[in-house]
BAPAMAR-295077 format. One record per residue (C-alpha): x, y, z. Coordinates in Angstrom, 2 decimals, always signed. Example, Ala and Ser with C-alpha at 12.3 -4.5 7.8 and 13.67 -1.06 7.14 Angstrom:
residues 2
@x=+12.30&y=-4.50&z=+7.80
@x=+13.67&y=-1.06&z=+7.14
This chain:
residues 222
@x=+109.64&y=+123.26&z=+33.36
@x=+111.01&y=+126.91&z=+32.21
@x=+113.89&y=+126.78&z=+29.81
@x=+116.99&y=+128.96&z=+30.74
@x=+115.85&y=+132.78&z=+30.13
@x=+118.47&y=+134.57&z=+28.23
@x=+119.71&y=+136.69&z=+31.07
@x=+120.14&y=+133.97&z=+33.89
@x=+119.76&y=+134.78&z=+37.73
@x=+121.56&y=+134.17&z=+40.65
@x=+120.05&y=+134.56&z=+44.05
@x=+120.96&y=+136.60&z=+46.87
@x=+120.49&y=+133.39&z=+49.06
@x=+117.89&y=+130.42&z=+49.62
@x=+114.96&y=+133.36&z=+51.18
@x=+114.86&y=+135.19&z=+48.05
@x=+115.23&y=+132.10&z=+45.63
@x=+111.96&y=+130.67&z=+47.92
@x=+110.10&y=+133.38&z=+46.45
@x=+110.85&y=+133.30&z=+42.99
@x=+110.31&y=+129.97&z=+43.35
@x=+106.95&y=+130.47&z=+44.88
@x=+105.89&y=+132.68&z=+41.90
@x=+106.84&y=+130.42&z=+39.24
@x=+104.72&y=+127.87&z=+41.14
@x=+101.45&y=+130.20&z=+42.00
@x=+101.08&y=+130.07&z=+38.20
@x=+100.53&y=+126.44&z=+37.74
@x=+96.87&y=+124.95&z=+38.45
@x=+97.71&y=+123.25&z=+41.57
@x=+95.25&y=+120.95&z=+43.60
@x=+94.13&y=+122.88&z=+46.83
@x=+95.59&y=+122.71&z=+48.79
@x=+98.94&y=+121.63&z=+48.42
@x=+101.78&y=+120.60&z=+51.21
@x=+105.20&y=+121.83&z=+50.68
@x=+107.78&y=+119.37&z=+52.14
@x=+111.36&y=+120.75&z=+52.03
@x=+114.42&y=+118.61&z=+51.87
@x=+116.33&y=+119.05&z=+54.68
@x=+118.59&y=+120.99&z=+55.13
@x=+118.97&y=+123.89&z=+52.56
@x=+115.67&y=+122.81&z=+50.85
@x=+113.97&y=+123.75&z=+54.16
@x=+115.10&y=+127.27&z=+54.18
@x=+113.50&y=+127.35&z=+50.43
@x=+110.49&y=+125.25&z=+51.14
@x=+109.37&y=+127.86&z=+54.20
@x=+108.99&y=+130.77&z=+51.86
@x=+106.96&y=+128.41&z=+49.49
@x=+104.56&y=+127.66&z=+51.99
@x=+104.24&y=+131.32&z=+53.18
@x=+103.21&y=+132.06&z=+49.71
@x=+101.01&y=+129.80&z=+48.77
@x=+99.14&y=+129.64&z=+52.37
@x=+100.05&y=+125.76&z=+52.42
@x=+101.31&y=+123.18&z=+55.50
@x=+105.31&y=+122.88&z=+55.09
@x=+107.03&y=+120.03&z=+56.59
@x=+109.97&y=+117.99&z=+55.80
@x=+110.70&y=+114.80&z=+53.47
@x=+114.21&y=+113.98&z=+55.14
@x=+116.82&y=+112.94&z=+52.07
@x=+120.54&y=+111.50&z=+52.52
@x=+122.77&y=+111.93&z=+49.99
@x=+124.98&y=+108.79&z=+50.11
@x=+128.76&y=+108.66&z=+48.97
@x=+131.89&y=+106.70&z=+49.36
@x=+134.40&y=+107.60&z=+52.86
@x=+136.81&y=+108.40&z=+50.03
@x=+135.42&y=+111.16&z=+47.92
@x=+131.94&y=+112.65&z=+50.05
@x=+131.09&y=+115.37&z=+47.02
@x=+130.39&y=+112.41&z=+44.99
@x=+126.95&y=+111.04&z=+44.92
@x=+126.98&y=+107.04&z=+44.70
@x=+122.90&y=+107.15&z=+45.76
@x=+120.73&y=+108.23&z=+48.12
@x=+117.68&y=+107.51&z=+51.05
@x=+114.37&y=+108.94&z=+51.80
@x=+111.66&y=+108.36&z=+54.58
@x=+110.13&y=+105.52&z=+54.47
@x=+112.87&y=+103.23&z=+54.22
@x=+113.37&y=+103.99&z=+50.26
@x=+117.23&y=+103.53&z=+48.88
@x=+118.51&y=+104.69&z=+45.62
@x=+121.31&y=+103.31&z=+43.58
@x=+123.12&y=+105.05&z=+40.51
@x=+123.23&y=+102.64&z=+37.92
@x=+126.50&y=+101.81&z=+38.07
@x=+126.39&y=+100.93&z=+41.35
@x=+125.64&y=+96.97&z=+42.61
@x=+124.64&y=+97.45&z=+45.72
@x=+124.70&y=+94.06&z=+46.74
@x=+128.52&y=+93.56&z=+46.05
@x=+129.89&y=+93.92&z=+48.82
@x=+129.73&y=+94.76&z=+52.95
@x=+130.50&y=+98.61&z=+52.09
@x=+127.07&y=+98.97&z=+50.40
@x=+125.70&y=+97.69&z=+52.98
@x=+126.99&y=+99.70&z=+55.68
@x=+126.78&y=+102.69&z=+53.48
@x=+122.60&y=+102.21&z=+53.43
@x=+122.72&y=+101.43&z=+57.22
@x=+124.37&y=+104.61&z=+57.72
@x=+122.22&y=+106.51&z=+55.51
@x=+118.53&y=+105.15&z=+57.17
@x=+119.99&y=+105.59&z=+60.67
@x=+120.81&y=+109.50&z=+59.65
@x=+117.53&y=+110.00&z=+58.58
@x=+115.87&y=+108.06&z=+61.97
@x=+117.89&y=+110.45&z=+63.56
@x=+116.63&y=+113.53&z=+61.98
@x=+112.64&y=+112.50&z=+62.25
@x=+113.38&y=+112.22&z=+65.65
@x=+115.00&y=+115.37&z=+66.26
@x=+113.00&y=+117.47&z=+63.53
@x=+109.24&y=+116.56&z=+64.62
@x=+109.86&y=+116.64&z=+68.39
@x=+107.26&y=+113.84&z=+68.92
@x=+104.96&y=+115.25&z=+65.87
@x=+103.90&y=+113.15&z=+63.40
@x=+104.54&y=+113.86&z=+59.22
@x=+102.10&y=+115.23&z=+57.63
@x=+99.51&y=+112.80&z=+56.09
@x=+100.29&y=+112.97&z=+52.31
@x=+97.85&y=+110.28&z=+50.96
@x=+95.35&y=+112.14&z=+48.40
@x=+97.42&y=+114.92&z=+48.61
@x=+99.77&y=+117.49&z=+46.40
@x=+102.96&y=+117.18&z=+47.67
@x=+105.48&y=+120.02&z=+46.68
@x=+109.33&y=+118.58&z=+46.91
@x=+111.64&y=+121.40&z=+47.46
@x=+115.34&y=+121.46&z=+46.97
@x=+117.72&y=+124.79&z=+47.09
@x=+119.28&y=+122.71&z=+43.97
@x=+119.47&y=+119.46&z=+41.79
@x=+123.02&y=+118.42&z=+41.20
@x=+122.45&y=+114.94&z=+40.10
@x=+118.76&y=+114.77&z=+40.51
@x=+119.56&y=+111.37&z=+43.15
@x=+117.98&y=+112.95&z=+46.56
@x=+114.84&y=+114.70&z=+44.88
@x=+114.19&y=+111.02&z=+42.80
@x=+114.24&y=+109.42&z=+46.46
@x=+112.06&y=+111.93&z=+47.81
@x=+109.46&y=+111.36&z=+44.86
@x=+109.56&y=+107.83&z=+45.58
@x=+109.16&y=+108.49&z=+49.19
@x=+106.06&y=+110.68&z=+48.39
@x=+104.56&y=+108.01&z=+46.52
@x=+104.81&y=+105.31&z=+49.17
@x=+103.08&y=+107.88&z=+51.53
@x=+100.02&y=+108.00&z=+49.14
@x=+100.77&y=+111.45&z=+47.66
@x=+98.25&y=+111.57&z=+44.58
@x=+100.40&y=+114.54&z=+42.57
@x=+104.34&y=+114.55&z=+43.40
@x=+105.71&y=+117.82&z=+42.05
@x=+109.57&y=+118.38&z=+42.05
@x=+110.72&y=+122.34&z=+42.40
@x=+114.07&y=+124.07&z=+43.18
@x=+115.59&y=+127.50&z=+41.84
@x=+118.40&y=+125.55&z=+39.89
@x=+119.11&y=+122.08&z=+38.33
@x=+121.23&y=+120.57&z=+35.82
@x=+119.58&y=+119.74&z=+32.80
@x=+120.69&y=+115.86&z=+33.44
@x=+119.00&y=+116.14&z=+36.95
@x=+115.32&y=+117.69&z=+35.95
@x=+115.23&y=+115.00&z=+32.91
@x=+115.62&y=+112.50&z=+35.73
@x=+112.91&y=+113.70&z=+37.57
@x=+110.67&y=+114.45&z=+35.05
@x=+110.48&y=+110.72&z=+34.30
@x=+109.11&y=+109.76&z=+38.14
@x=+107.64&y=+113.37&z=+39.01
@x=+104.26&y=+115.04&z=+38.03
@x=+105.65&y=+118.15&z=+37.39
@x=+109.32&y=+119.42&z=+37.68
@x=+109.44&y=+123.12&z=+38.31
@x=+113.06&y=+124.42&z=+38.03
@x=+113.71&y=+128.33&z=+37.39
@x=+117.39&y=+127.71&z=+35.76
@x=+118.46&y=+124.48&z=+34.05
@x=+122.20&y=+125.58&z=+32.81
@x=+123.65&y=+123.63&z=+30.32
@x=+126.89&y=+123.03&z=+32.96
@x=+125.98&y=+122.82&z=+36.78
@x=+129.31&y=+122.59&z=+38.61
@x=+128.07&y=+123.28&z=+41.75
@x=+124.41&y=+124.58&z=+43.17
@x=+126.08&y=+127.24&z=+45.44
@x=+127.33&y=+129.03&z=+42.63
@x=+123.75&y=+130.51&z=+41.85
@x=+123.44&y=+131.76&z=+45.30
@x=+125.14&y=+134.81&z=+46.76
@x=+124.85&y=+133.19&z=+49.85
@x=+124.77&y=+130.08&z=+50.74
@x=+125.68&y=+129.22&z=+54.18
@x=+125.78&y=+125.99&z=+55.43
@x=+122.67&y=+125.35&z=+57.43
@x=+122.75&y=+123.08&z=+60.56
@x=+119.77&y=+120.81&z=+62.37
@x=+118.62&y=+123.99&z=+64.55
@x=+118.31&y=+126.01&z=+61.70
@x=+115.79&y=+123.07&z=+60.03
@x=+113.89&y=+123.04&z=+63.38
@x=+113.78&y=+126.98&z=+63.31
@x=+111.87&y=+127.12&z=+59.74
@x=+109.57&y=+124.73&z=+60.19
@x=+108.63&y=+126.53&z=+63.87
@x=+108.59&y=+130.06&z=+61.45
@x=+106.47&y=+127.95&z=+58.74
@x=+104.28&y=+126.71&z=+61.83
@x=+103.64&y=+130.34&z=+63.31
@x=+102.81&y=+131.92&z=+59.85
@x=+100.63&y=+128.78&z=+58.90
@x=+98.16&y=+130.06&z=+62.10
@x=+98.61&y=+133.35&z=+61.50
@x=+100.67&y=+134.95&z=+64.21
């Protein structure tokens, strides 16, 4: 992971960060080839121009960020694919009904989105495999640490965890789980991931399905 360059960037939006992203990345020594799985949604829009640029399959490792009714910005865990639930330590899940519902919700969501992101398709097959993880950002490091675990169960061989921006908290996290954390600026106080973007519009379920068509087309060359 690159320490925080004296003159820090912020990106025009989740295209260009994609790129920069891409670049840090084409200088590792990565097994060939890799896949690129973005997590949905803003990942996805980072993930496609990863793929472009390294000529690799992009798909999706669908995350859920899971929170209490009461205060939604605030992370109490999170779910992956596969069935995988995270926790934050302070958190006993098995205390009471809420937790329970909470994790219901969460899988359902992410049923939901398989569904509605593959159209029928199935993932791709990750066992043996590099699997890139990309985020547009790593607040608390909770939905990228599901989505390594969720890599894992599939088989992935290598898990590498990448995003333009992370808290310093968040990639240390990873790091401990993840082959290789790839994060372009760690500051030393995240507040929020949409402050290193120009733009960052909320992206919705069509926009998701739109990328991954885009990362489809340019993967066969049209």
């Amino acid at each position: 992971m690159r320490r925080m360059r004296a003159q820090a960037q912020v990106f025009a939006d989740r295209a260009a960060a994609g790129a920069a992203l891409a670049q840090e990345l084409g200088r590792r020594r990565l097994a060939a080839p890799p896949l690129v799985l973005g997590l949905p949604r803003g990942g996805v829009a980072v993930a496609r121009e990863v793929a472009v640029a390294l000529h690799a399959p992009l798909d999706v490792l669908i995350v859920r960020k899971i929170a209490l009714p009461q205060n939604p910005e605030l992370a109490i865990g999170a779910a992956a694919s596969g069935g995988i639930v995270l926790w934050e330590e302070y958190i006993d899940p098995s205390a009471g009904e809420l937790f329970r519902e909470l994790r219901q919700t969460a899988l359902a969501e992410i049923e939901r989105r398989e569904r509605h992101y593959r159209k029928g398709e199935p993932p791709l097959d990750l066992r043996g495999k590099t699997a890139i993880l990309v985020d547009d950002g790593l607040a608390t490091g909770a939905t990228m640490l599901a989505a390594v675990r969720a890599a894992r169960q599939a088989g992935a061989a290598q898990v590498i965890a990448a995003a333009p921006v992370g808290s310093r908290e968040a990639a240390a996290r990873v790091r401990r789980e993840a082959d290789l954390v790839v994060i372009l600026e760690t500051p030393a106080m995240l507040f929020a991931v949409g402050q290193w973007y120009q733009r960052f519009e909320q992206l919705e379920d069509a926009d998701v399905c739109r990328l991954l068509a885009l990362g489809a087309r340019a993967r066969a060359g049209e």
